[in-house]
Wavefront OBJ file of the C-alpha trace (Angstrom):
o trace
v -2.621 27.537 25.986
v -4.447 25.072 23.849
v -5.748 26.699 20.351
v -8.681 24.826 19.146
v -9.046 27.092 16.110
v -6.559 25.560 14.399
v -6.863 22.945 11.447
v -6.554 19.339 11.348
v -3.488 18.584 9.069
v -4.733 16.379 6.369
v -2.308 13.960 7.334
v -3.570 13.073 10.843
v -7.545 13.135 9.861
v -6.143 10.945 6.709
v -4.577 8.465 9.286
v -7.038 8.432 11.716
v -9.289 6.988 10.104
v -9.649 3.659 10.763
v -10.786 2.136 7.390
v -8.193 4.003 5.469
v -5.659 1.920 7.278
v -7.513 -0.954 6.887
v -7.759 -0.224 2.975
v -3.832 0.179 2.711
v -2.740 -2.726 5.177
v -4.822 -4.868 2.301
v -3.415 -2.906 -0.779
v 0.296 -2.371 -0.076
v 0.779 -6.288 0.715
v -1.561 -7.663 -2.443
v 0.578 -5.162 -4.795
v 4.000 -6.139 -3.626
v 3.122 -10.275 -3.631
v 1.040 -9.353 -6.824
v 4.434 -7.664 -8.388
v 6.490 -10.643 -6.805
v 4.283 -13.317 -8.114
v 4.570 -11.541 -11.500
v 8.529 -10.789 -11.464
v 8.846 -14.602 -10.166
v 7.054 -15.760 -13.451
v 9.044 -13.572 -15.765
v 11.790 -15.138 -14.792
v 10.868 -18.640 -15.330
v 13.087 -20.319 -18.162
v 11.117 -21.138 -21.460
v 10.819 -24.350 -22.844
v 12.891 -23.427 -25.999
v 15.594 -22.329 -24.120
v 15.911 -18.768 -25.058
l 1 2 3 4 5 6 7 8 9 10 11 12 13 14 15 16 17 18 19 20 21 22 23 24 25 26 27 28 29 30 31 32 33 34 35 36 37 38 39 40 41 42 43 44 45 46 47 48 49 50
């Protein structure tokens, strides 16, 4: 028996939407290089040595 009256989970309308994934497959990656690029730089050694 297939019950139609029944609501969507937030989760799957959240996910199927196309654009939504599109939106976090360009997020997600730019934060975590972002955050690399950032962590690589604090750790660069200063020119006065301390």
């Amino acid at each position: 028996m297939n019950d139609d009256t029944e609501p969507t989970p937030w989760q799957q309308r959240l996910l199927d939407n196309v654009w939504v994934l599109l939106a976090i497959s360009v997020v997600v990656p730019g934060l975590l290089y972002l955050g690399w690029g950032l962590w690589e730089l604090a750790e660069l050694p200063t020119w006065g040595g301390g």
